[in-house]
matplotlib code that plots the C-alpha trace (Angstrom):
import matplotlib.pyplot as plt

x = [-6.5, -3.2, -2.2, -5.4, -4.9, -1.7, -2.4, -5.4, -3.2, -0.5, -2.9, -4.6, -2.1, 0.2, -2.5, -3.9, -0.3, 0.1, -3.0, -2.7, 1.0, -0.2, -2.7, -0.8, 2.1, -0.7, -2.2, 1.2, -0.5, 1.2, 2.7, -0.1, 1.0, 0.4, -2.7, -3.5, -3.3, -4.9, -2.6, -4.1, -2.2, -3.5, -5.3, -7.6, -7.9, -8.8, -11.0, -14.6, -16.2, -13.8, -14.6, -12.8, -12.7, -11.7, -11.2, -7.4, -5.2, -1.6, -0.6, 2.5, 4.0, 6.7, 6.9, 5.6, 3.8, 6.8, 6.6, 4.6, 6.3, 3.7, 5.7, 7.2, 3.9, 2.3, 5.5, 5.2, 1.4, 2.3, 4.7, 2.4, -1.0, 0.4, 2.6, 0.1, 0.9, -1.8]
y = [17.8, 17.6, 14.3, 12.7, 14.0, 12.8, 9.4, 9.2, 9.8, 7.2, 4.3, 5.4, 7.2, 4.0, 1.8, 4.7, 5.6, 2.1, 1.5, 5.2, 4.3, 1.2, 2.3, 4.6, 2.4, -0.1, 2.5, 4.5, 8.2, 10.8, 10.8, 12.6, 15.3, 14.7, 14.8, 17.7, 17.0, 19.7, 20.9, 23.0, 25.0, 26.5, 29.7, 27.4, 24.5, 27.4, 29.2, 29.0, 28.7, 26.8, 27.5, 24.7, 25.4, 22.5, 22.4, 23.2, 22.1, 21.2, 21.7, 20.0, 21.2, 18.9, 17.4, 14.0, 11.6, 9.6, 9.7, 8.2, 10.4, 12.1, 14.1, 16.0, 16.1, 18.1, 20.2, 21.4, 22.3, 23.7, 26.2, 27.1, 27.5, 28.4, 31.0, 34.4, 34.9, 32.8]
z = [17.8, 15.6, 17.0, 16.8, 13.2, 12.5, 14.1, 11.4, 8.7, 9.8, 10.0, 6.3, 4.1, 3.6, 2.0, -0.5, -1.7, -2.4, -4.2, -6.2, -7.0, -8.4, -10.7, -11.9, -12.7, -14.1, -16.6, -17.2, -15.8, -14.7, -10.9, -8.3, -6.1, -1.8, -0.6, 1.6, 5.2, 7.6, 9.5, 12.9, 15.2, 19.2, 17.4, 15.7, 18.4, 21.1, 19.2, 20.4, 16.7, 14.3, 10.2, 7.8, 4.2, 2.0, -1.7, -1.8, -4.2, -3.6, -7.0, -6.9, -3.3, -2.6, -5.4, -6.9, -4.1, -3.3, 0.2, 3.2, 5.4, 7.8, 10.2, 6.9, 4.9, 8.1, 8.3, 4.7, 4.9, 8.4, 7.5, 4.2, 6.3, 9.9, 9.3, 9.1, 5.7, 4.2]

ax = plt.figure().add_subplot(projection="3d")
ax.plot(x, y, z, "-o")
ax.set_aspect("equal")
plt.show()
């Protein structure tokens, strides 16, 4: 489930962060933070009834959207969600 994830975000998150930076370079707004990228691990994927909340803000984790870096987006929101303390 992760991979197919990830390979979703590769082949869509280049074009929006190109299009967001440029409006926002257009209309001189402030820099976005990164989109939040759901990040699964074998608990979930196993589990015979799977609950997804969305609505989360990332309020800045990581910084400014500067990146189109995937791997390191998930690895951020992976250690945040996946590590039984959230």
């Amino acid at each position: 489930m992760q991979a197919e994830l990830k390979e979703l975000y590769k082949g869509s998150i280049t074009g929006a962060h190109q299009e967001i930076m440029a409006v926002i370079a257009e209309h001189h707004l402030e820099q976005v933070t990164h989109p939040l990228l759901i990040c699964t691990h074998t608990e979930y994927e196993e589990a015979k009834l799977k609950l997804m909340f969305f609505g989360q803000e990332t309020n800045d984790w990581g910084g400014e959207w500067q990146t189109e870096d995937i791997d390191g987006l998930l690895k951020m929101y992976h250690d945040f969600f996946c590590s039984g303390y959230c």
